[in-house]
SEVO-276766 format. One line per 4 residues: number of its first residue (from 1); for each residue x, y, z of C-alpha. Coordinates in Angstrom, 2 decimals. Layout:
// SEVO-276766
NUM) X Y Z; ...
***
This chain:
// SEVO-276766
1) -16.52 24.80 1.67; -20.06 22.38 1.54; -20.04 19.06 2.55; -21.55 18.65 -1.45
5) -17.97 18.92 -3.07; -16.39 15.73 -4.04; -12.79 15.43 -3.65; -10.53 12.80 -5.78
9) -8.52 10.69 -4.03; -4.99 9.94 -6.42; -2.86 7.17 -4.86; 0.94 7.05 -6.11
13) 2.44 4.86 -3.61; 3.00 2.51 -6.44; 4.55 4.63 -8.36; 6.27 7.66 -6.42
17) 6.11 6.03 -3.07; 8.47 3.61 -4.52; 11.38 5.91 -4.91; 12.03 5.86 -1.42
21) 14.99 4.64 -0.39; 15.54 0.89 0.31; 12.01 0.12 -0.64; 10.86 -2.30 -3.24
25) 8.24 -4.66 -3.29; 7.40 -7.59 -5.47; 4.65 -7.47 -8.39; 2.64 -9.77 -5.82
29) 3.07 -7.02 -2.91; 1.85 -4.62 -5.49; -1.17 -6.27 -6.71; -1.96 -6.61 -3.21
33) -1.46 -3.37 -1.96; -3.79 -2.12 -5.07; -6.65 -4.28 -3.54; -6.53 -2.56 -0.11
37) -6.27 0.86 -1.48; -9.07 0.23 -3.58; -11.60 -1.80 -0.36; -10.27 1.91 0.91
41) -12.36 3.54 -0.85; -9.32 5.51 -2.87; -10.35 6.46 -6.55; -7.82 6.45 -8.88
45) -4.47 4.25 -7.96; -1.39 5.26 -10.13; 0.71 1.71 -10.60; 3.62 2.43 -11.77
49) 5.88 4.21 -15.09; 4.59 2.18 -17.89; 7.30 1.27 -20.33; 10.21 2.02 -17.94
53) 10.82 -1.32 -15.94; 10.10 -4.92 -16.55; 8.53 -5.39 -12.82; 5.77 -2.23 -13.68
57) 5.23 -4.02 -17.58; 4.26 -7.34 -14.92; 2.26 -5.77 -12.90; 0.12 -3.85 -15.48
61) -0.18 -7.18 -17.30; -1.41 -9.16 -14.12; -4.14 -6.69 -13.12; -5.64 -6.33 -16.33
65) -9.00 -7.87 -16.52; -8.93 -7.49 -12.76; -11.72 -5.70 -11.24; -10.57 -3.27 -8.53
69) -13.89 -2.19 -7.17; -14.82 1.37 -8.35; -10.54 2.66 -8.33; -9.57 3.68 -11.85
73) -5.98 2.71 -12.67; -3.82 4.90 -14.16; -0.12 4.48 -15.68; 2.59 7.44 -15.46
77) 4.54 8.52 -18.77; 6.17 11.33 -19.85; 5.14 14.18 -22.86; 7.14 13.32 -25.82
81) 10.33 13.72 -26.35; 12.63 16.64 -28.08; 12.13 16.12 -31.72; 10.15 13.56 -31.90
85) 6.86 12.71 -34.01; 4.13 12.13 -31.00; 3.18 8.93 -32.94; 5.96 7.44 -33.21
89) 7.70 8.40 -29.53; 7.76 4.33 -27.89; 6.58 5.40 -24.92; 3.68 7.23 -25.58
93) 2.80 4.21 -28.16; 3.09 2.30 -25.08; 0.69 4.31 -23.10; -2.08 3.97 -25.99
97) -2.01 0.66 -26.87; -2.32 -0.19 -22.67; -5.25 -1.35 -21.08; -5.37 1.16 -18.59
101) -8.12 3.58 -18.75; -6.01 6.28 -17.29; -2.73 8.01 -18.11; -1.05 10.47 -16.22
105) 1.59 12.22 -18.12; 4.66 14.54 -16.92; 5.80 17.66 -18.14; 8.24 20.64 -18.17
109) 6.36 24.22 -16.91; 9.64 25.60 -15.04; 11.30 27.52 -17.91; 14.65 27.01 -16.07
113) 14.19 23.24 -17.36; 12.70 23.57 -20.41; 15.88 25.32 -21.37; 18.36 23.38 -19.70
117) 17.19 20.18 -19.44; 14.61 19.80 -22.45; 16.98 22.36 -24.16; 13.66 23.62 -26.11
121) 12.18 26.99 -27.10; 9.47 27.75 -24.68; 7.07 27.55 -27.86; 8.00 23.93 -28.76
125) 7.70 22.76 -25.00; 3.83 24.17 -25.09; 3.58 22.06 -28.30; 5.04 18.65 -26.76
129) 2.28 19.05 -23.73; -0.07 19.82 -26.12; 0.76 16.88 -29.05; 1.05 14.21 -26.24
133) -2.02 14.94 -24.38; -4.23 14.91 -27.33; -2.56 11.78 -28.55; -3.64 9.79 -25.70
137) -7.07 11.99 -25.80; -7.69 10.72 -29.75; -6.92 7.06 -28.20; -9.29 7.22 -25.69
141) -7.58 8.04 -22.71; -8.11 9.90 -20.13; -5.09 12.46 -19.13; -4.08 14.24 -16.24
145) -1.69 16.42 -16.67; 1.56 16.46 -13.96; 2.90 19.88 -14.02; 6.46 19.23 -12.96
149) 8.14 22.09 -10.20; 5.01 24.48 -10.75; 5.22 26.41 -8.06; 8.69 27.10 -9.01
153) 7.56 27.67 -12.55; 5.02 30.00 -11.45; 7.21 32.07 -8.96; 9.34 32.46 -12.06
157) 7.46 33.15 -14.64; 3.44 33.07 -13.89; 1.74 33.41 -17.38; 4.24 30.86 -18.72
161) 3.54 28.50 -16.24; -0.34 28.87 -16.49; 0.10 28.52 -20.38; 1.46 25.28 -19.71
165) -1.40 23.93 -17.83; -4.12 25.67 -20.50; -1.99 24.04 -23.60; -2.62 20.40 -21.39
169) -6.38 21.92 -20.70; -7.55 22.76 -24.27; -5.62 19.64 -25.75; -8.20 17.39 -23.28
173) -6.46 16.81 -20.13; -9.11 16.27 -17.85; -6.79 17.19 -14.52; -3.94 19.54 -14.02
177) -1.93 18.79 -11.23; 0.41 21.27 -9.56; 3.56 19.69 -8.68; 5.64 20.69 -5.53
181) 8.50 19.09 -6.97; 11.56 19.71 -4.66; 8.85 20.13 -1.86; 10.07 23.83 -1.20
185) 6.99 25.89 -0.98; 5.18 26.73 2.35; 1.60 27.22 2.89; 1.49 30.98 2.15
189) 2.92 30.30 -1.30; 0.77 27.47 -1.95; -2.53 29.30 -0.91; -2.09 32.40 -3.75
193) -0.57 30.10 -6.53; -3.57 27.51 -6.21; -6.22 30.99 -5.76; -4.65 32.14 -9.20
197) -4.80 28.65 -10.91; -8.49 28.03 -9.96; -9.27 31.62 -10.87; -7.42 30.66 -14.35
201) -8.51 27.24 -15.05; -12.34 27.84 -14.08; -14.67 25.73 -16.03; -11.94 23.72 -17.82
205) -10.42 21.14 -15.76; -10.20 19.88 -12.42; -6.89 21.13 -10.48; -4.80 18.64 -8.45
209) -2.58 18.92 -5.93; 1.09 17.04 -5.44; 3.78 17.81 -2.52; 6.58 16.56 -1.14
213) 8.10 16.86 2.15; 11.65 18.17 2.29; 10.47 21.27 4.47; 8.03 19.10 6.23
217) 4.92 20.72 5.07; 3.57 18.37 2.75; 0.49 17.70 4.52; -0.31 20.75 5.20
221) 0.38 21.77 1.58; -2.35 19.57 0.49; -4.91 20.93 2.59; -4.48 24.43 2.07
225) -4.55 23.57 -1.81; -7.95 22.15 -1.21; -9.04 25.08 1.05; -8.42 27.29 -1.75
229) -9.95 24.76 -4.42; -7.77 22.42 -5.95; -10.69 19.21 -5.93; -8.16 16.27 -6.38
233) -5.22 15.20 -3.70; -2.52 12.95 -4.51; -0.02 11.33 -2.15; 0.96 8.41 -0.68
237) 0.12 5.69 2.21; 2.38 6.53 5.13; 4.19 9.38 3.37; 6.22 7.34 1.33
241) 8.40 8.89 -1.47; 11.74 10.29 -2.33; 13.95 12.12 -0.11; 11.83 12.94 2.75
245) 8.27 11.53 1.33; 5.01 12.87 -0.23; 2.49 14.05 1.49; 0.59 11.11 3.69
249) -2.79 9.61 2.65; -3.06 8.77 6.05; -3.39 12.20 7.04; -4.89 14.26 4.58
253) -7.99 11.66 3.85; -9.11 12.42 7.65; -8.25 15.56 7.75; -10.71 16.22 4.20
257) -13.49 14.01 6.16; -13.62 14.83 9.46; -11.90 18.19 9.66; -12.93 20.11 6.59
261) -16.44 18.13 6.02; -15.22 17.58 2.30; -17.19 14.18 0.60; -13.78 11.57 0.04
265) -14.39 8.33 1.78; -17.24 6.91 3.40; -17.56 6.85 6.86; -16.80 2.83 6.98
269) -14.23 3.25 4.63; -12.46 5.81 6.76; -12.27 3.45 9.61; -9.68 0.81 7.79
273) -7.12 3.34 7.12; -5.48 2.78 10.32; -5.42 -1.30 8.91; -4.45 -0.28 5.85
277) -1.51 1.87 6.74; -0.25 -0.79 9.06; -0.79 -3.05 5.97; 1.55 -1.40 2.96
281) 4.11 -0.90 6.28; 4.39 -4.74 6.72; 4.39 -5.61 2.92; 7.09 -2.52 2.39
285) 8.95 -4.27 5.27; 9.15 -0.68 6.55; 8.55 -0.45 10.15; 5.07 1.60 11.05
289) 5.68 5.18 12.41; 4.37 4.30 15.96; 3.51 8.83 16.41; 2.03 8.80 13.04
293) -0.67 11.06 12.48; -4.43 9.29 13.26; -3.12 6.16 12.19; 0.12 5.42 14.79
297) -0.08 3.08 17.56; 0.59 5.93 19.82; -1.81 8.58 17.85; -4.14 8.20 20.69
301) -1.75 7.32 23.31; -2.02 8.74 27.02; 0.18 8.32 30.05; 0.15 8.86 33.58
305) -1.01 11.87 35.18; -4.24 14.21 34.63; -4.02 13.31 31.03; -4.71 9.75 31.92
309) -7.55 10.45 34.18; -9.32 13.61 32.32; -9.70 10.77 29.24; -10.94 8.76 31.69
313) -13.56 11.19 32.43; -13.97 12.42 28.86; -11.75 11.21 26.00; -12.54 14.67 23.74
317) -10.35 16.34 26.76; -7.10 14.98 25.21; -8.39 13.23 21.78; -9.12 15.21 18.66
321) -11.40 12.64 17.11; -12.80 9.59 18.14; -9.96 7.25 17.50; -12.29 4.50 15.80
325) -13.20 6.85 13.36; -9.89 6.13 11.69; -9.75 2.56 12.74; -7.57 2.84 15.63
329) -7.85 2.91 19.72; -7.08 4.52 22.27; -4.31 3.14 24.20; -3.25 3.96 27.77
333) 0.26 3.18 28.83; -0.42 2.34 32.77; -4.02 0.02 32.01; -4.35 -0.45 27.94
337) -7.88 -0.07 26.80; -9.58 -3.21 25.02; -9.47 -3.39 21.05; -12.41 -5.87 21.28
341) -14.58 -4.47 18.32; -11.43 -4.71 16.44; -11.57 -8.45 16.98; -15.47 -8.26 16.73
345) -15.28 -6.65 13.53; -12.94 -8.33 11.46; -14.57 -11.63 12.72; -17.75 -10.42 11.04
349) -15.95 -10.09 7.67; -15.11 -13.31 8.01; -18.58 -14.39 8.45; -17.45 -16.37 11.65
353) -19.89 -16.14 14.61; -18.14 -13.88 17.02; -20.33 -11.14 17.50; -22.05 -11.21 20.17
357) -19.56 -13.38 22.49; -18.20 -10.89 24.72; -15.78 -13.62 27.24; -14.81 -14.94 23.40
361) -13.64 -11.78 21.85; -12.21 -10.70 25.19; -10.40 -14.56 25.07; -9.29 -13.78 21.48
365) -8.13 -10.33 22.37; -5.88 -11.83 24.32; -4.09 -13.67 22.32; -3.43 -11.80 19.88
369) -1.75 -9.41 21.88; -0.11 -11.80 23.70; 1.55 -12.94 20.35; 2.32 -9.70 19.25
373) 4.22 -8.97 22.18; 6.26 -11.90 21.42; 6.44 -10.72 17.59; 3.72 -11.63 15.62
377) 2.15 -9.16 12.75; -1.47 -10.24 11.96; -1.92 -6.92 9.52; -0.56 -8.28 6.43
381) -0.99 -11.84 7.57; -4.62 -12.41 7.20; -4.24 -16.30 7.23; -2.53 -16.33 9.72
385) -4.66 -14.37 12.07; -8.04 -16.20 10.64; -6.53 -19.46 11.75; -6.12 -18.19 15.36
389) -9.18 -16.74 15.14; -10.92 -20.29 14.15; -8.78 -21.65 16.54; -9.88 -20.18 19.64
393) -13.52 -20.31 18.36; -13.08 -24.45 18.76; -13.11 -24.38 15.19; -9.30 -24.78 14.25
397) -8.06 -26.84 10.90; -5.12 -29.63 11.25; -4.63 -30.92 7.63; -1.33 -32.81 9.00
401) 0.55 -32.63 11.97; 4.65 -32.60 12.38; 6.28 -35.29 13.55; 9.72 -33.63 12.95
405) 12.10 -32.14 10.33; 15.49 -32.21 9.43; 18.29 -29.69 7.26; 21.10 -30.34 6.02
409) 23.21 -27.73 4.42; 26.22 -28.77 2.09; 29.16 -26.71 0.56; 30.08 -28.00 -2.68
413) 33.43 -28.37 -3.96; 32.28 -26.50 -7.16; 31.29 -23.95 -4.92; 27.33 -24.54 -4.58
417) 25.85 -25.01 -1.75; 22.62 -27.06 -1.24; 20.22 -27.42 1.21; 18.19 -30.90 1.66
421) 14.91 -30.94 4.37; 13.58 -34.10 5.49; 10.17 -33.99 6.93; 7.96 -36.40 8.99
425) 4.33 -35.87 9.31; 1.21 -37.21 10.14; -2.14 -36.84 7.33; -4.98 -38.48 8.95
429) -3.39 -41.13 10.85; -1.26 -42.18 8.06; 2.82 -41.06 8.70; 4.62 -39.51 5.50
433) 8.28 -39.29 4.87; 9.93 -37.10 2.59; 13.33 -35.51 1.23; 13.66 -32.90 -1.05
437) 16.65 -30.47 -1.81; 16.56 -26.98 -2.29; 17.83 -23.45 -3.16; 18.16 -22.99 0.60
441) 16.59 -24.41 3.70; 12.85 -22.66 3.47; 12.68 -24.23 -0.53; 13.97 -27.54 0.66
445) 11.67 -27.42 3.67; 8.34 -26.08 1.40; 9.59 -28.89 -0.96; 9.60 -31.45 1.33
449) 6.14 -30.74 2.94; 4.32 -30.84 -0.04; 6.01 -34.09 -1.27; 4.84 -35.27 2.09
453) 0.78 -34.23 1.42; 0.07 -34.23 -1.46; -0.92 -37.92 -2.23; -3.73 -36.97 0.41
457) -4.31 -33.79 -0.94; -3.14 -33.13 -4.25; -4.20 -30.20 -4.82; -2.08 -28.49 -2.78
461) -0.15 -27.89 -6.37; -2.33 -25.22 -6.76; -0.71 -23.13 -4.35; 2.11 -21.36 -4.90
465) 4.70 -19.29 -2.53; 5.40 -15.80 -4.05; 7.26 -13.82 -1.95; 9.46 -14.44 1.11
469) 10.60 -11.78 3.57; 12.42 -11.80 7.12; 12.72 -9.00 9.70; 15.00 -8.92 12.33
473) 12.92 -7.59 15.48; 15.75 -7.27 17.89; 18.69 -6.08 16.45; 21.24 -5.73 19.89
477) 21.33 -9.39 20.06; 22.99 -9.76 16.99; 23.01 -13.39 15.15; 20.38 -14.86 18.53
481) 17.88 -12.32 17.47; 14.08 -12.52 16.87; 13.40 -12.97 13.21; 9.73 -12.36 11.75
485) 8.99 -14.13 8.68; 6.13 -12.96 6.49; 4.97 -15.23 3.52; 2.64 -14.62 0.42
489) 0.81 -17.13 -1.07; -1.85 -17.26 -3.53; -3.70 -19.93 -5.69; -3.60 -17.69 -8.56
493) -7.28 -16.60 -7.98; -6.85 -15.29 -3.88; -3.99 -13.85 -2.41; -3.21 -14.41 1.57
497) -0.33 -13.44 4.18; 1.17 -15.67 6.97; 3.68 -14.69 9.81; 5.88 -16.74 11.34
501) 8.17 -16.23 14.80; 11.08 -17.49 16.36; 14.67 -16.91 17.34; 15.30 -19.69 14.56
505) 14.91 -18.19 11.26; 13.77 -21.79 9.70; 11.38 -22.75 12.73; 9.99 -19.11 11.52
509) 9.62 -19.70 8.14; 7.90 -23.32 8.84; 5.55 -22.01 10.97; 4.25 -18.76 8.24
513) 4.63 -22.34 5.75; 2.41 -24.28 7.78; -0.45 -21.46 7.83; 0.47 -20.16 4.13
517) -0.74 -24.31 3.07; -3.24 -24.91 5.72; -5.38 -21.90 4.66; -5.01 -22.14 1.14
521) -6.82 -26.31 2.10; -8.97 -24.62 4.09; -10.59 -22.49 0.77; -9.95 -25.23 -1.87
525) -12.08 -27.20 0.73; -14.72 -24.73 1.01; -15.37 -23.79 -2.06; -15.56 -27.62 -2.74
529) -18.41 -27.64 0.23; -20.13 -24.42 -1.28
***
């Protein structure tokens, strides 16, 4: 392997990642979470079945026009169905007339299907691959081809399953992608099916690889495929996927860099993956594997002992990599180890004068920990964290201040219940008092604030609340638990999180309220200053 050979990055945590269980995320949380994986550096970013759901048809729509740095998008279909004219099959019509530059399509290869499931001659399946590839081809798509169970497939029946990838090939599928459908195969297998596909397939197409985890060797899978020269991974941030996952982003992209010296991701790139794994986690609402792989909190963790003072001494004796290679620290469970240039750094994107300020970042540091100990989740709340940050830096933004609130909830004889907020605050020097009802006592209460503002600042209109999630942080004390409220906002140009904490699930959700409005004032009013 040289350092020269480029590697393709293929997210589908949009997509597959989705079909694990008990996750589901708003068209908002998508478009988001397509942003980050693109500032990641990742190059092509499957979003979702095209044609199968209305939420997918949304989010499609919505990022169209949308520049997402160098990432290609890509949809996921299906070949054509049994029977039926390519032209005239609604989803592949669907595909073409699209936007998206990219389609990824899914096919039979396992003959075991193809006769059971497609209930097709062998023949007519290599002619449905074949007829929908070079339909999207003739519309000017580009294809990759998903070779569904190949490994399977291949044990089976080997020239069969290679004919299937050469019928995608010659029809002008510019990737075949092996498919470790049921996520059965070990390494061994993996290594001489990808040696005989590359052998095959030389000087035709590239040759992806996609596993799942059911025998917990997804990872691994992945690399090995590379290793033996399959040039395009895909997976998912944090593993996520059906059953028991796909194969983790999170470890194969640092594994390619620093391990195997194969060119996937910059070198500043590489070092936000620990953010941005800890970022699709919040917006999932999926807690973050603390022992995950490079990016866990306790990846790099020591305690006690000669472990403890050997890093001390030298942290290669009991690190693999430098930890902020990957965007994460070390962390020592007797004395934790500062995460100043995390502060440092992110105050730099921010363009806020930080850098430099040792007893400030240090000061900072602090407090952020100190809140997160009580609760608090600054990795998808970026608002939330920049107003803490501007805080402490003497340069903190009061737009209004409370004076108090109130909620009432009524039951309804016709069986409705209603919630009205009434809310008292202060907009420079001037005291506002409003009542609003709502579906619930966070939409009374976001109802009431902004009837409350906005004759001093009206364009608070402008920004709207689009997604509203709670998590309970400490489940053994039942109903007098911790609750974590994370809020999305956006002004239908910027997007931005805020977090909220409290044992009172309302005083939560006013607090992520009051930073969701105060930053979205703080950019109307610089941009208005710009």
């Amino acid at each position: 392997m040289t350092a020269a050979r480029e590697i393709v990055l293929y997210d589908t945590t949009l997509r597959d990642g989705m079909q694990r269980e008990g996750l589901s995320v708003s068209v908002e949380e998508k478009i988001r979470i397509a942003r980050r994986l693109s500032d990641l550096g990742i190059h092509v970013i499957e979003g979702g079945f095209l044609g199968s759901n209305p939420k997918d048809e949304d989010f499609f729509r919505r990022l169209e026009g949308e520049p997402l740095g160098n990432a290609v998008v890509a949809a996921f279909g299906m070949t054509r169905g049994r029977g039926a004219k390519v032209n005239a099959d609604p989803k592949l019509r669907a595909l073409a007339r699209s936007w998206v530059p990219m389609v990824t399509i899914v096919g039979k290869t396992w003959g075991l299907h193809v006769e059971k499931v497609l209930r097709v001659s062998r023949d007519e399946n290599l002619r449905m691959i074949a007829e929908s590839v070079a339909f999207l081809r003739a519309q000017g798509k580009r294809v990759i081809y998903d070779a569904e169970h190949f490994f399977d497939a291949y044990s089976a029946h080997a020239d069969y399953a290679i004919a299937c990838l050469r019928a995608a090939a010659e029809a002008g599928a510019e990737t075949v992608c092996l498919c470790d459908t049921n996520g059965a195969a070990l390494p061994g297998r993996v290594a001489e099916t990808v040696d005989a596909v590359v052998a095959a397939m030389a000087g035709t197409c590239r040759v992806a690889i996609h596993t799942h985890d059911d025998t917990g060797c997804a990872v691994a899978n992945s690399l090995i495929a590379v290793d033996r020269g399959a040039d395009c991974v895909q997976g998912t941030i944090n593993g996520y996927g059906e059953r028991c996952g796909n194969a983790d982003l999170c470890a194969i992209i640092p594994a390619l860099k620093l391990k195997m010296g194969l060119d996937c991701i910059s070198a500043e790139n590489l070092m936000k993956l620990t953010d941005t794994a800890h970022y699709v986690a919040e917006l999932c609402n999926v807690s973050p594997d603390t022992h995950q792989p490079y990016v866990g909190l306790n990846a790099f963790s020591h305690k006690g002992g000669m472990h403890v003072a050997a890093v001390d001494l030298d942290p290669t004796t009991f690190e693999h990599i430098d930890p902020a290679l990957v965007g994460n620290e070390p962390h020592v469970l007797v004395s934790e180890l500062s995460g100043r240039a995390t502060i440092v750094r992110r105050a730099k994107e921010l363009g806020l004068p930080i850098v430099g300020e040792k007893d400030l970042a240090d000061r900072v540091l602090r407090h952020v920990k100190a809140k997160e100990h009580e609760g608090y989740h600054f990795e998808a709340a970026d608002a939330s964290f920049e107003l803490l940050l501007r805080g402490e830096m003497g340069m903190g933004v009061e737009f209004f201040r409370l004076e108090s609130f109130r909620i009432i909830d009524e039951k309804r004889e016709d069986g409705q219940t209603v919630s009205e907020a009434t809310v008292k605050v202060l907009v420079d020097g001037d005291r506002f008092l409003e009542t609003a009802e709502g579906q619930g006592p966070v939409n009374a209460l976001d109802k009431a604030l902004r009837r409350a503002i906005e004759r001093k600042y009206p364009s608070v209109k402008d920004i709207r609340l689009v997604n509203y999630s709670v998590r309970i942080l400490d489940e053994n004390r039942g109903t007098a638990a911790t609750t974590r409220v994370l809020l999305d906002s956006s002004d239908g140009r910027e997007s931005w999180g805020s977090v909220g904490v409290s044992m009172n699930v309302v005083e939560a959700s006013w607090q992520a309220l009051v930073d969701s409005i105060t930053f979205g004032l703080l950019r109307q009013r610089e941009e208005e200053e710009a």
